[in-house]
C-alpha positions in Angstrom: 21.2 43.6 -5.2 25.0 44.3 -5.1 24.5 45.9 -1.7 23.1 42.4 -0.4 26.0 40.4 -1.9 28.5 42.6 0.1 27.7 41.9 3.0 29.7 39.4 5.1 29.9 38.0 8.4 32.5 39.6 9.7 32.1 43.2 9.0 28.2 44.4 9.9 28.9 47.8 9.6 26.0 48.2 7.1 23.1 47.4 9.7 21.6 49.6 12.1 23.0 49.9 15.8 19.5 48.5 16.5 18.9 45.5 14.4 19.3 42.5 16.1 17.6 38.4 15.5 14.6 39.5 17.8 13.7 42.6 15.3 14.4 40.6 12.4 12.4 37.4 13.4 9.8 39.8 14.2 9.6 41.6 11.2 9.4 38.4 8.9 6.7 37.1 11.4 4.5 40.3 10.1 5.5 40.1 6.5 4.2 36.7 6.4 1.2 37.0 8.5 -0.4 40.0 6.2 0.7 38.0 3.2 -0.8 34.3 4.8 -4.2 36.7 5.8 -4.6 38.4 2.5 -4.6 34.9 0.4 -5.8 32.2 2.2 -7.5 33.0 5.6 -10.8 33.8 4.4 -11.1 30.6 2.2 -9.7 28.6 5.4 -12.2 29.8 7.4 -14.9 29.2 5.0 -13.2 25.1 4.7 -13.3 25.1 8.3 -17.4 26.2 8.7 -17.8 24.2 5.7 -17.1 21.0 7.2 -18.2 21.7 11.3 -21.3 22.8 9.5 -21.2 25.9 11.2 -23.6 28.8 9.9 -22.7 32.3 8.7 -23.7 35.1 7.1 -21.2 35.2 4.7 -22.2 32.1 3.7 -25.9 32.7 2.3 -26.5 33.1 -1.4 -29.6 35.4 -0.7 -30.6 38.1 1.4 -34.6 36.6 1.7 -32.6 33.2 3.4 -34.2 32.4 6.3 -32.7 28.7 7.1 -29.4 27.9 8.0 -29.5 24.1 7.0 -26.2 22.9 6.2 -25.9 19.7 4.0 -23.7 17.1 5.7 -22.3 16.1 2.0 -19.0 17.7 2.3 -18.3 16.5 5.5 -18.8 12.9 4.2 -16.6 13.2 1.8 -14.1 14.3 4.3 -14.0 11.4 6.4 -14.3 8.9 3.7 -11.2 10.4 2.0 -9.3 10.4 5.5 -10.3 6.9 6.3 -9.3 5.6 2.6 -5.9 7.4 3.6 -5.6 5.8 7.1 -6.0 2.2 6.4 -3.0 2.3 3.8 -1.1 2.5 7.0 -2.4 -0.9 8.3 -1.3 -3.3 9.4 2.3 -2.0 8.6 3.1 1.5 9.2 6.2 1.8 7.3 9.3 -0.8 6.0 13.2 -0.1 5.8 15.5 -1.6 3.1 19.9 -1.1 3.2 21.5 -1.1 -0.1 22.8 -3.7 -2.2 26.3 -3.7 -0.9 25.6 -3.7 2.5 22.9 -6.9 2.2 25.3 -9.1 3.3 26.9 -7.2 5.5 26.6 -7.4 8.8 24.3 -4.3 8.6 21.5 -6.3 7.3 21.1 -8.2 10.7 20.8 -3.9 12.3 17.9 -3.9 9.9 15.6 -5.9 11.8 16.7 -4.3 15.1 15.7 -0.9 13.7 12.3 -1.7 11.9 11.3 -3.1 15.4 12.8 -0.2 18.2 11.3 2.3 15.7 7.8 0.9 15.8 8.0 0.5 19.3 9.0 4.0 19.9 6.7 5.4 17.9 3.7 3.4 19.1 4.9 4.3 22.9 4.3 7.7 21.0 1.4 7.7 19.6 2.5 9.0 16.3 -0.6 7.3 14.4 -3.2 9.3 16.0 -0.7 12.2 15.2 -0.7 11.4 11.4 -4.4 10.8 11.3 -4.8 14.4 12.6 -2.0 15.9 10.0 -4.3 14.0 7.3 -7.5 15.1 8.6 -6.6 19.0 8.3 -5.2 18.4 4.6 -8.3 17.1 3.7 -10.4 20.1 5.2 -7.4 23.1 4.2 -5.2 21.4 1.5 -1.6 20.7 3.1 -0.7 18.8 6.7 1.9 20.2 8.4 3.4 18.4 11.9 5.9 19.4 13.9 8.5 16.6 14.8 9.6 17.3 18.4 12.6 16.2 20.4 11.5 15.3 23.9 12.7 13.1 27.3 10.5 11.3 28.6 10.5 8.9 31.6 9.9 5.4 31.2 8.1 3.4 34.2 8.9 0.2 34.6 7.5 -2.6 37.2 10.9 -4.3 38.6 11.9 -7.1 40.9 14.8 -6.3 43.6 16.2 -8.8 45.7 16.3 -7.2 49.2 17.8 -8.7 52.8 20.4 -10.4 51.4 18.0 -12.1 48.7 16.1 -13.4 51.2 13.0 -11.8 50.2 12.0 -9.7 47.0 10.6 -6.5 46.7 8.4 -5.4 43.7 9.0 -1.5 42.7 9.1 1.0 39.9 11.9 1.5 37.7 12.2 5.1 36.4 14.7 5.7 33.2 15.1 8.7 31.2 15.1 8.3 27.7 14.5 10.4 24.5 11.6 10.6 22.3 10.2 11.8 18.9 6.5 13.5 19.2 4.7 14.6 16.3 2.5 17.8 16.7 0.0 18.8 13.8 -0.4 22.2 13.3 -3.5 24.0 12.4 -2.6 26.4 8.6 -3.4 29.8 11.1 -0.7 28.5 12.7 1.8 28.4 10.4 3.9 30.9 8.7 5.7 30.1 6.2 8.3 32.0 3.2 5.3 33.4 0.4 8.8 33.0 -1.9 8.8 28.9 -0.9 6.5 26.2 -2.0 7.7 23.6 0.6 9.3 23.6 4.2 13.1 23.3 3.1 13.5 24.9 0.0 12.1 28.5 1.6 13.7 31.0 4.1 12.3 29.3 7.0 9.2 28.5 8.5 7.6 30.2 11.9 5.0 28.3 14.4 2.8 31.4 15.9 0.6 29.8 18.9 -0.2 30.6 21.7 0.4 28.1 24.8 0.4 27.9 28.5 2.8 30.3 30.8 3.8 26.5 33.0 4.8 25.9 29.6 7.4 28.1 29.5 8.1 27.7 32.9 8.8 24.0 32.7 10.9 24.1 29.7 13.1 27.4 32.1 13.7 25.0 34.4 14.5 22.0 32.6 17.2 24.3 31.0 15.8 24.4 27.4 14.9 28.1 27.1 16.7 30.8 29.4 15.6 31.2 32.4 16.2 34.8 33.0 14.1 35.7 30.6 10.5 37.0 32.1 8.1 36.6 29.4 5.1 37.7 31.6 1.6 37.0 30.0 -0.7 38.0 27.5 -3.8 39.5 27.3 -4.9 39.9 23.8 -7.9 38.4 22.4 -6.1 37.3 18.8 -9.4 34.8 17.8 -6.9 34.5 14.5 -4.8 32.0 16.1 -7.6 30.0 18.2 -8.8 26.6 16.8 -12.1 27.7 17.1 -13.3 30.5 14.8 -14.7 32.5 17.5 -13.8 35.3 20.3 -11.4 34.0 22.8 -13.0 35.5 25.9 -10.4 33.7 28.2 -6.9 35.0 27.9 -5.1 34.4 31.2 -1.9 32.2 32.1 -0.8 32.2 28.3 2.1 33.1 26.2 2.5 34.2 22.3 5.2 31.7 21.6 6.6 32.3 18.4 8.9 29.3 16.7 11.4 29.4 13.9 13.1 26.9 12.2 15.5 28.7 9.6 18.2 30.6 8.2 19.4 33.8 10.1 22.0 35.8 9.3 25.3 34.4 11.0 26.5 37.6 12.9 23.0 37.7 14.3 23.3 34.4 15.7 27.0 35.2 17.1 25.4 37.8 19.3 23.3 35.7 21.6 24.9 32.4 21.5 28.8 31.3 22.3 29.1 28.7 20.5 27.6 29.2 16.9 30.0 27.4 15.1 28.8 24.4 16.3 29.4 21.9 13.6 28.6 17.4 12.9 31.5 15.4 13.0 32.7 14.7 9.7 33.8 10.9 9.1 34.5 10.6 5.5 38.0 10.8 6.2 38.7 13.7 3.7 40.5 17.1 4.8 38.3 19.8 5.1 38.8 22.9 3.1 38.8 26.1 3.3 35.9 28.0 2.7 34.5 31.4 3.9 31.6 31.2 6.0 28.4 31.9 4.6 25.8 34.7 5.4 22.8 32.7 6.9 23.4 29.8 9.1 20.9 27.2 10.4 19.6 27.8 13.5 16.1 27.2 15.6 14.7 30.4 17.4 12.6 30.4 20.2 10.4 34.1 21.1 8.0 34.0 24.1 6.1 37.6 23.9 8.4 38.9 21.7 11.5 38.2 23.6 14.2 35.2 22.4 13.8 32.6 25.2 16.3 30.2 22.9 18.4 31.0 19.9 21.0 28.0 18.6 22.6 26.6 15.7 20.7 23.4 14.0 21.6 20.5 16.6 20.4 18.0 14.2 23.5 16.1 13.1 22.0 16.3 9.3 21.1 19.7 9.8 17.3 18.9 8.5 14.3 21.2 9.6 11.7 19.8 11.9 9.0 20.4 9.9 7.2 18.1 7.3 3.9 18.6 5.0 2.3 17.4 2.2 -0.2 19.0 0.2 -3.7 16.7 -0.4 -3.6 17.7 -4.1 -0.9 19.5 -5.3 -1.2 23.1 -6.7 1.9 24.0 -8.6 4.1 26.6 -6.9 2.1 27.1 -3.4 2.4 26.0 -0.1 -0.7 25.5 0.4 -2.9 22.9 -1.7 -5.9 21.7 -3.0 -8.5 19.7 -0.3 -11.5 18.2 -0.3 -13.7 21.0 0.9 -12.0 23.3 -1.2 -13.4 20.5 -4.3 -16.4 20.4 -2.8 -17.1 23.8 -2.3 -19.5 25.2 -5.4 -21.3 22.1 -5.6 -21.7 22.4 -1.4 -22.9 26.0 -1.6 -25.4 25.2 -4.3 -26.3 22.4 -3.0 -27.4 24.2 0.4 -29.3 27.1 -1.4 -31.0 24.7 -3.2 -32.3 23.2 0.6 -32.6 26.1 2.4 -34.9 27.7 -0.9 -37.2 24.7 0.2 -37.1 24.9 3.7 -38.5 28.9 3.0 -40.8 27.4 1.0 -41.9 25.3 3.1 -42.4 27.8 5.7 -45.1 29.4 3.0 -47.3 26.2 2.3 -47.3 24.5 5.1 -48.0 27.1 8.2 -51.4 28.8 8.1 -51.8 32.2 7.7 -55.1 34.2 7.8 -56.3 37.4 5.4 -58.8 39.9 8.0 -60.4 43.1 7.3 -58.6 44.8 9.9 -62.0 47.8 10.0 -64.6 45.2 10.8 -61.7 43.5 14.3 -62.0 44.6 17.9 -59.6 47.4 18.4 -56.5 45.4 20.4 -57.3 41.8 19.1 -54.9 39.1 18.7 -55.1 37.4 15.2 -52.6 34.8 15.9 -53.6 31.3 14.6 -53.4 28.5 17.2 -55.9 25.7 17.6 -58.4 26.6 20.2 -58.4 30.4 19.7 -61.3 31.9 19.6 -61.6 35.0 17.1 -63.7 37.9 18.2 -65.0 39.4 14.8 -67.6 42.3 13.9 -69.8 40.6 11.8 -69.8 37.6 9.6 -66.8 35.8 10.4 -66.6 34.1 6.6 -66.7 37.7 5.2 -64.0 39.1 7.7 -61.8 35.8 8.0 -59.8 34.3 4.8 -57.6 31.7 5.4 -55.0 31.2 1.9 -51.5 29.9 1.5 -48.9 30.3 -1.7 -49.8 27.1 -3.7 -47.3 23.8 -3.3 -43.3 23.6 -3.6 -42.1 21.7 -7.0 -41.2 18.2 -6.6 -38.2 18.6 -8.9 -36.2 20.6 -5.6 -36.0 16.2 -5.0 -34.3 15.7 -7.9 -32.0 19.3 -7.5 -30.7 18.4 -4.5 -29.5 14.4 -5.8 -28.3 15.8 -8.6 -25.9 18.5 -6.1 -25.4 15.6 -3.7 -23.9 13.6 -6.5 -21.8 16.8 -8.0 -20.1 16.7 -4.2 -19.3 13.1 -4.9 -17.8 13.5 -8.9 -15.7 16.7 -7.2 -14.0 15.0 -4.2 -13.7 11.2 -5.6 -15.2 10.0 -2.3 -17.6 7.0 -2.4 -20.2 5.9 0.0 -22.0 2.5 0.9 -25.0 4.8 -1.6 -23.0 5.9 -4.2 -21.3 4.4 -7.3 -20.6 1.0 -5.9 -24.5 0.1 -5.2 -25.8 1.9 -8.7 -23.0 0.0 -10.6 -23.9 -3.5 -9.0 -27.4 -2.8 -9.6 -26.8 -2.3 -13.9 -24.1 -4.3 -14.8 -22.3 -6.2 -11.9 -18.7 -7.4 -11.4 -17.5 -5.5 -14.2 -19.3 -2.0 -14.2 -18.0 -1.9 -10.1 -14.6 -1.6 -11.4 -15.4 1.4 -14.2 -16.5 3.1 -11.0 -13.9 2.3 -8.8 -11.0 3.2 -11.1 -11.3 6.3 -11.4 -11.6 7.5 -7.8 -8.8 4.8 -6.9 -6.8 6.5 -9.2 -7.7 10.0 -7.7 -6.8 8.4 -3.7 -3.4 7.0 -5.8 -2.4 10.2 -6.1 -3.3 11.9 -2.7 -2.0 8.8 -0.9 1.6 8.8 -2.9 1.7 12.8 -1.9 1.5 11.6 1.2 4.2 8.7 1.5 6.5 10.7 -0.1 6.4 14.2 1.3 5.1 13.5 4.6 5.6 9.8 5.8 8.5 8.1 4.7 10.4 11.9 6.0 8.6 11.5 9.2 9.9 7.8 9.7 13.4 9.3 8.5 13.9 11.8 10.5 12.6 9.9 14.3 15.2 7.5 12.8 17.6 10.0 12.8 17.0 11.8 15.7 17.3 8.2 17.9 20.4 7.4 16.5 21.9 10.9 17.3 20.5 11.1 20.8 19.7 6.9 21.8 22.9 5.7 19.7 22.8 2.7 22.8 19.6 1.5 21.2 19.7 2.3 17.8 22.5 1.0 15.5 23.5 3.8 12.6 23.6 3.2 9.2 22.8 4.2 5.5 19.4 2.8 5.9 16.4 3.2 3.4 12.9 3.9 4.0 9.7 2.8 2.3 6.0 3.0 3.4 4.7 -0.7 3.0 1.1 1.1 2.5 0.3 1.2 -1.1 -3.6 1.0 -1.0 -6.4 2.4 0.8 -9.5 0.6 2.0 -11.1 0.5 -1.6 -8.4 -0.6 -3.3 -7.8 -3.4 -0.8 -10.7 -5.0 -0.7 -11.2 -4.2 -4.3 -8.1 -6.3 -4.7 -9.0 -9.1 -2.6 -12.4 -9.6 -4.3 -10.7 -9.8 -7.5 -8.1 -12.3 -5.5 -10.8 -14.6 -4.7 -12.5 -14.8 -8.1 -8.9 -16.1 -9.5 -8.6 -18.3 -6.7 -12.3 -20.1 -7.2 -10.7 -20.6 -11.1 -8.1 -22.9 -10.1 -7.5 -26.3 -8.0 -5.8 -26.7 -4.8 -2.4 -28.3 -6.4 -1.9 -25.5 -8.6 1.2 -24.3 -8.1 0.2 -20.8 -8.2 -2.3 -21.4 -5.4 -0.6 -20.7 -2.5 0.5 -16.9 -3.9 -2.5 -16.0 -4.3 -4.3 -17.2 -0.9 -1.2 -15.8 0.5 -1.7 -12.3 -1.3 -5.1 -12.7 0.0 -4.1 -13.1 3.8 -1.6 -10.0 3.3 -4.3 -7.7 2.1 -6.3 -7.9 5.3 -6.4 -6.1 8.5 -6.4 -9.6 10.8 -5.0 -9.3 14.1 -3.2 -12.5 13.5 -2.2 -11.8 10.1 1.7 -12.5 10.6 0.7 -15.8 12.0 -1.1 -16.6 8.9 1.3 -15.4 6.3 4.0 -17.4 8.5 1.8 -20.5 8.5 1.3 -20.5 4.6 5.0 -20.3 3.9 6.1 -23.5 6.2 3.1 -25.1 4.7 3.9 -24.5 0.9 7.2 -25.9 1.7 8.3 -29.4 0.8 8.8 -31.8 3.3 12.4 -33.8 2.9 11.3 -36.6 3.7 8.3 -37.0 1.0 10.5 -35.7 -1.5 13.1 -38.1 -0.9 10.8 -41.0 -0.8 9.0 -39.8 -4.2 12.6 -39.2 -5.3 13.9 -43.3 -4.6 10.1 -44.0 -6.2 11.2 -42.1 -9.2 14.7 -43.8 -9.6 12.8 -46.9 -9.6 10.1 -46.7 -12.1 13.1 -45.3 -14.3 14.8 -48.5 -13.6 12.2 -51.0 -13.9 10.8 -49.2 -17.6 14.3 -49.7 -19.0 14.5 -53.2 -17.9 11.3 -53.9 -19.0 12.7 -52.1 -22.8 15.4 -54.3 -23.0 13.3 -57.3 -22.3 10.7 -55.9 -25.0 13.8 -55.8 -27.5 14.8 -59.4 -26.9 11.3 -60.3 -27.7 11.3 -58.2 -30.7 14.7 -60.2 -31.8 12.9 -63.8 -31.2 10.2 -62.3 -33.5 12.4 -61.4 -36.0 14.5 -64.9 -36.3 11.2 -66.9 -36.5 10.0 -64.2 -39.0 13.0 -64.9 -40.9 12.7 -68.5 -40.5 9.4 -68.9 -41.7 10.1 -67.1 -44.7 12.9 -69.3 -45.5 10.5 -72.3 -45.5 8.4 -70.6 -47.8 11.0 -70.4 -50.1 11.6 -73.9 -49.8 8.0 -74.8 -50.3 8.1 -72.7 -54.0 11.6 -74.4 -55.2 9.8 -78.1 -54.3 6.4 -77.2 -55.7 8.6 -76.1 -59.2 10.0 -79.7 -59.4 6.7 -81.1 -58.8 5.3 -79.0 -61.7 8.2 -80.4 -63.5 7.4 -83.9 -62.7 4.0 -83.5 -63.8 5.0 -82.3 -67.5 7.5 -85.3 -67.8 4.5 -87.8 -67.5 2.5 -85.7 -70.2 5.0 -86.1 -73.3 4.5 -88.0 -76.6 6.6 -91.0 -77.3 7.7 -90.5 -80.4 9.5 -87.3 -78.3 10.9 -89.0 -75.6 14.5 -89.3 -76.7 14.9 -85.8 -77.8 12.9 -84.1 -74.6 14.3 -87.1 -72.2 17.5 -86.4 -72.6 16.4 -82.1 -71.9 14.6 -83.6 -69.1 17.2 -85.1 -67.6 19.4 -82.2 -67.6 17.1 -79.6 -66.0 16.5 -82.7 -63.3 20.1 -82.3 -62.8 20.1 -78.6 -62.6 17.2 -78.5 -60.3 18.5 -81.0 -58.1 21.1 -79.0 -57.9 19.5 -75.5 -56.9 17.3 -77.7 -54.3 20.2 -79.4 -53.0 21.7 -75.5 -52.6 18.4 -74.2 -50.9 18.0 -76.5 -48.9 21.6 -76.0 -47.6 20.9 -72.4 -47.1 17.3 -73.2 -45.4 19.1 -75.1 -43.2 21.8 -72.5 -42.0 18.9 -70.0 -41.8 17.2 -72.2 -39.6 20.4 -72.8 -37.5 20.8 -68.9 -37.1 17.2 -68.3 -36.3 17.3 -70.9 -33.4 20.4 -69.7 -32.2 19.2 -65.7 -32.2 16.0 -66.6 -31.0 17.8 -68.5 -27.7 19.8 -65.8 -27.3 17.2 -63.0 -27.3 15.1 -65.6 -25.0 17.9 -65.2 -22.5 18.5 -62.0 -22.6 14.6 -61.0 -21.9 15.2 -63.6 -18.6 18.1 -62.3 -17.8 16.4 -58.6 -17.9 13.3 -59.7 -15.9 15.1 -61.5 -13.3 18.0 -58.1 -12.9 14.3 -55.7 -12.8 13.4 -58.6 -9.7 16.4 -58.1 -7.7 16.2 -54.5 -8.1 13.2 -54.2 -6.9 13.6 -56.6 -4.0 16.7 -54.5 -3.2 14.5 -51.2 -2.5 14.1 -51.2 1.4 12.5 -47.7 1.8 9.9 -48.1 -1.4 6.8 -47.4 0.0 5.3 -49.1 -2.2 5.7 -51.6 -5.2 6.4 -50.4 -8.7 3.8 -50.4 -10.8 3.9 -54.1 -12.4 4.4 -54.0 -16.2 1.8 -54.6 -18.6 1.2 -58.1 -20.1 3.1 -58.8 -22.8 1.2 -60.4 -25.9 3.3 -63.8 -26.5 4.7 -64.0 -30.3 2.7 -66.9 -32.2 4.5 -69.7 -34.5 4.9 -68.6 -38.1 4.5 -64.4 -37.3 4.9 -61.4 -35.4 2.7 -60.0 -32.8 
């Protein structure tokens, strides 16, 4: 180990007079082949006839098999899976967000400019076809891996000229060079990458071993990308390991062994083939750069064409990011390569087609006729054959020499075997069908047993479908970004921008989610306030062609319009207006009440003090003589002193009386003076569309109470 850390960049006295980057690309490329071969070939190869349904010996479970019936179940479960992972890029592919600081910035108007160049770049690329392919071989081999390439292409464009002095116009093509980003699956056979690594950047490096067309190579000699006087010939060799196709390749003219990496090399390597190595991204932070020794292994993308370096440079990307992206379907800790659907479905598959091809042989047995002879009592050279029409030449009695038999019936319960496997597929991978848990859970408990189902293999895409945004997606959308504003910086604006995939659901969830949507929307009314969210969560979840147009629509409609809310604003300010004029003229009422409350009471007092002196009266008539001198004279003085207390009382009644008139006038005016100010008000309301809302009645007090 201290050997290694010795050596430097400058001094490669250490290596070999023979070693250069070919030899040591080369011998990696080996290393990593046997160790790729040894672990996962086989089993690929298996995934692969697993799903193609492709028949092979090492497939049978017995030696007696006749049948080579392969159940479609795992290949179901494939596409299902894929096209539950597709649609959670639709309608949107992918979204970009800035950071907080820069929001109002003038970088948040760039935003927009970039969301839309990007999707129209990468449609003009086709890059969804591209990631439906990447998904597609992580479901049947575990992990997608893509290649994102750097390419000009030529745009063609219809144009208008003006031509003779503008006198006429002349309709041609436009031609402009401009770059794009391509993304390339790549099959696992493919791909060799670090056994140390578990991802693409954290490894060594990463080679792409394929073999392509000599024009190829040709092309890309003249267009100056590989060197040109470098004559890679052809190849011959019938390598079937790197073929799509698990079988032979018979035809092996006009190609080349191209051989990729993407990678650290060691730096003095480099130095020897290229003349400018040191190649580095302008650095804008504004800081002085420091000293530091350079180290061992450099970046650098390495091109072999038949084992000879057509291209060998330092990283060009400005970030110095590989080209490569994958994502593993289910995640196995510390591999590269992960866990897919085949590979889940695989026991239950392989029992699942013993189980049918032990019928099918059985079948063969009860169904076909077969015929028992006594071979000593046949014609010498006869053909016992069964076939209807034959006729059998026999020595003898033909019921004696003839026996026709068969080996009894197949067991029904190979029906209920093969469900039972079918369904095992199903629990394994988490895919669903229009026959599977859905229909059996509507059919016992409904609304509720639907979503028991459903959770759990939402759950199981959740987790798939987040692998995917964040290993293989959002880096995609991150690095075309990336690559435009390095090489189409007249297009693109730069920036510190963030990138999210918009697709959080697959179909299942979706529409699981929009059923559930429309049950809450059936529970309220249309003036709910929450109404409008949810028909316009509704909208977002499908894939409409005018969905944008909808979602747009909703929002202008759920806004206010000024002119309503001004006019139910001056309504407003008017009611307020009218109900505390119409309070105040309710208290004056209340006051005129109150005095000719007050005022009756005050007569009733009056009516008790003169019904006293008539009482007194009364007794005055009803005494003896012979006591009318002594009780006269007492008489006489409680006449005076109740002459007196009336005389006072009715004083008092009087001044109550005086005050209850004058409150009561006053309260009277002030309830007409309130009516008449709640009139003019309202007469003064030119834009009221209509008339307040008259008050109601008002009971009129009565003489001698309160109402």
């Amino acid at each position: 180990m201290s050997d290694f850390m010795d050596l430097s960049p400058l001094s490669d006295g250490d290596f070999s007079a023979t070693e250069t980057l070919e030899s040591w690309l080369l011998d990696k490329a080996e290393a990593w082949r046997d160790d790729y071969q040894s672990r996962y070939r086989d089993d690929h190869q298996e995934f692969y006839r697993l799903w193609r349904g492709v028949w092979s010996e090492e497939d049978g479970q017995r030696k007696s098999e006749r049948s080579r019936f392969i159940s479609p179940a795992t290949a179901q479960a494939v596409e299902e899976s894929c096209a539950e992972l597709d649609m959670s890029m639709t309608p949107v592919l992918f979204d970009i967000q800035d950071d907080y600081a820069d929001k109002n910035s003038a970088q948040s108007q760039d935003i927009q400019k970039l969301r839309n160049c990007l999707t129209e770049d990468l449609h003009a690329a086709k890059i969804q076809p591209c990631i439906s392919e990447a998904i597609l071989i992580a479901a049947i081999y575990g992990s997608g891996v893509a290649e994102v390439e750097m390419t000009e292409v030529t745009e063609q464009k219809v144009a208008v000229e003006p031509a003779m002095d503008g006198a006429v116009q002349q309709v041609g093509v436009k031609m402009q060079k401009r770059p794009q980003v391509r993304l390339r699956p790549l099959l696992p056979q493919n791909v060799l990458c670090d056994p140390n690594s578990s991802n693409v950047d954290d490894g060594l490096g990463i080679f792409i071993d394929e073999f392509v067309g000599s024009e190829t190579i040709r092309i890309a000699q003249e267009e100056g990308i590989y060197d040109d006087t470098v004559d890679v010939g052809i190849t011959t060799a019938d390598d079937y390991d790197l073929s799509p196709d698990q079988e032979e390749i018979t035809y092996g003219n006009d190609r080349v062994r191209r051989l990729k990496y993407f990678g650290l090399v060691p730096r003095h390597l480099l130095e020897e083939l290229t003349d400018d190595p040191d190649m580095e991204v302008l650095d804008l932070s504004g800081m002085a750069p420091e000293e530091e020794t350079p180290s061992y292994f450099v970046e650098a993308i390495v091109v072999l064409g038949n084992e000879h370096i057509l291209s060998a440079v330092k990283n060009p990307y400005m970030l110095q990011d590989r080209p490569i992206i994958s994502f593993q379907w289910d995640n196995v800790p510390q591999r590269f390569w992960g866990r897919g659907v085949v590979e889940k479905a695989r026991t239950s598959q392989n029992a699942l087609d013993t189980e049918i091809r032990s019928r099918i042989d059985a079948l063969a047995l009860t169904i076909h006729p077969m015929m028992a002879i006594d071979a000593t009592r046949m014609p010498r050279g006869s053909d016992p054959t069964v076939r209807p029409g034959k006729t059998i030449k026999v020595n003898g009695n033909p019921a004696e020499i003839l026996q026709p038999f068969n080996f009894g019936n197949v067991s029904e319960m190979t029906f209920t075997q093969a469900g039972e496997l079918q369904k095992m597929v199903q629990q394994a991978t988490g895919a669903i069908n229009a026959s599977g848990m859905p229909a059996q859970a509507s059919a016992s408990s409904g609304t509720g047993a639907i979503a028991m189902s459903l959770g759990a293999s939402m759950k199981r895409h959740k987790r798939t479908l987040t692998n995917f945004q964040t290993n293989f997606l959002i880096p995609l959308i991150q690095k075309a970004a990336w690559r435009y504003m390095q090489f189409d910086a007249e297009h693109y604006p730069v920036g510190d921008y963030k990138f999210n995939a918009t697709g959080s659901m697959g179909l299942i969830a979706r529409e699981y989610e929009t059923s559930q949507l429309s049950f809450l929307l059936q529970t309220m009314g249309a003036d709910s306030p929450l109404y409008p969210v949810v028909l316009q969560s509704i909208v977002d979840n499908m894939n409409l062609s005018n969905r944008e147009e909808l979602i747009a629509q909703l929002i202008e409609s759920s806004k206010p319009d000024p002119a309503a809310a001004e006019q139910q604003k001056q309504t407003h300010e008017m009611e307020v207006r009218v109900q505390a004029t119409t309070l105040k003229a309710l208290d004056g009422q209340a006051a005129e009440s109150m005095a000719k409350a007050a005022k009756v009471q005050a007569e009733m007092a009056n009516i008790e003090v003169e019904n006293q002196i008539a009482y007194a009266k009364i007794a005055a008539t009803t005494i003896e003589p012979e006591e009318t001198d002594t009780v006269g004279r007492e008489f006489e003085q409680k006449m005076k002193v109740l002459d007196e207390i009336r005389k006072d009382r009715e004083l008092v009644l009087r001044e109550t009386k005086m005050n209850a008139d004058i409150a009561a006038t006053q309260a009277q005016t002030a309830s007409d003076a309130g009516s008449k100010e709640a009139m003019m008000q309202f007469m003064a309301q030119p834009d009221a569309a209509a008339p307040a809302p008259e008050a109601a009645p008002q009971a009129m007090p009565q003489e001698g109470g309160l109402v």
